[in-house]
N, C-alpha and C positions, 0 to 999 in steps of 0.2 A: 614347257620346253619344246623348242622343232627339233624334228626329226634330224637333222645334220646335228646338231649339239647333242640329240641322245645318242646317236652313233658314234661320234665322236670319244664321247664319255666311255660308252662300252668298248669299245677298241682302244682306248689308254689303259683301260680295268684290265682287259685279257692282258697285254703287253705288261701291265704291274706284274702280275698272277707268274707268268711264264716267266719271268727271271730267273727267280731262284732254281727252278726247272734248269735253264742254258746251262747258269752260274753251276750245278751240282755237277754234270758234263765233266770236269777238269779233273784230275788229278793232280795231286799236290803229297809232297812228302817233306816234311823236315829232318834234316839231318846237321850231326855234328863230326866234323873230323880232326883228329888229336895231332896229323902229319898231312903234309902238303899231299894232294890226291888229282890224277889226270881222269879227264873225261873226254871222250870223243878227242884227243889230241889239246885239250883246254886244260890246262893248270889251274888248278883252285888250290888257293892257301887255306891251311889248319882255321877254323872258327866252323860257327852256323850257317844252315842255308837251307833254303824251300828249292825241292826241285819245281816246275809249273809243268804239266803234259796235257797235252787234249787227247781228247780219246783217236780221230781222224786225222790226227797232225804229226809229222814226227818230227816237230821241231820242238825243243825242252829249253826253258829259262830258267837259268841258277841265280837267284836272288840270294841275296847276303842277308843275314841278321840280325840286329835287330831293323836294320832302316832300310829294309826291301829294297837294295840298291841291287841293278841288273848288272850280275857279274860274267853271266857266259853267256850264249845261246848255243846247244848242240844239237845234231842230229842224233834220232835213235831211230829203232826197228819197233814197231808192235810185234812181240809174237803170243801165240799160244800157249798157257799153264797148262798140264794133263791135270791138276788140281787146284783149290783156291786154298792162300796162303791165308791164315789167321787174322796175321795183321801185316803191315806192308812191312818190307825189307827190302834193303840196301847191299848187291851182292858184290864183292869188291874180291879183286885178284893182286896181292900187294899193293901197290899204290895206284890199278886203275880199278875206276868205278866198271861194272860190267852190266850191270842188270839191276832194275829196279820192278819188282813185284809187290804188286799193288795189293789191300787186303781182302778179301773177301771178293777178289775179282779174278777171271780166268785168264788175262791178259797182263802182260809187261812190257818195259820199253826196253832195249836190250842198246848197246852202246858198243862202237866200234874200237880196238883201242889202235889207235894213227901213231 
């Protein structure tokens, strides 16, 4: 083999490798709600839904249930936990979403309510 096709080869191998590495990066929480709930000023009706968050981004996609249909995009806040929560949680103020704390991480995305 020459040397451009074994380079080649080895730089698709690292790039294979490194995915699931980016792909881990994300946060992602599923949630169920029993009554209509706002986010960021966005209405989401009563069913399931994945929140989507990048750890650098504060922008969040609310995908639906089963058929990951993209139902909102909202802005949030990263802020600082003084501790790491167990497992992730959903923190809601009557019908607005407030704050999503992630599990075993010191970071959450907090949400404005419009």
């Amino acid at each position: 083999m020459d040397s451009r096709a074994t380079r080649l080869i080895l730089a698709i191998s690292a790039l294979a490798m490194a995915a699931p590495v980016w792909a881990a990066r994300n946060e992602s929480v599923s949630v169920s709600f029993d009554h209509r709930v706002t986010v960021d000023g966005k209405a989401i009706q009563p069913g399931r839904y994945v929140f989507e968050a990048k750890p650098n981004d504060t922008t969040i996609q609310i995908l639906r249930k089963p058929d990951d249909k993209l139902i909102a995009t909202v802005e949030g806040t990263w802020v600082a936990l003084n501790s790491k929560p167990r497992q992730t949680q959903v923190q809601t103020d009557k019908n607005f979403v407030e704050e999503i704390d992630f599990g075993g991480k010191t970071q959450a995305i907090r949400f404005m309510q419009n």
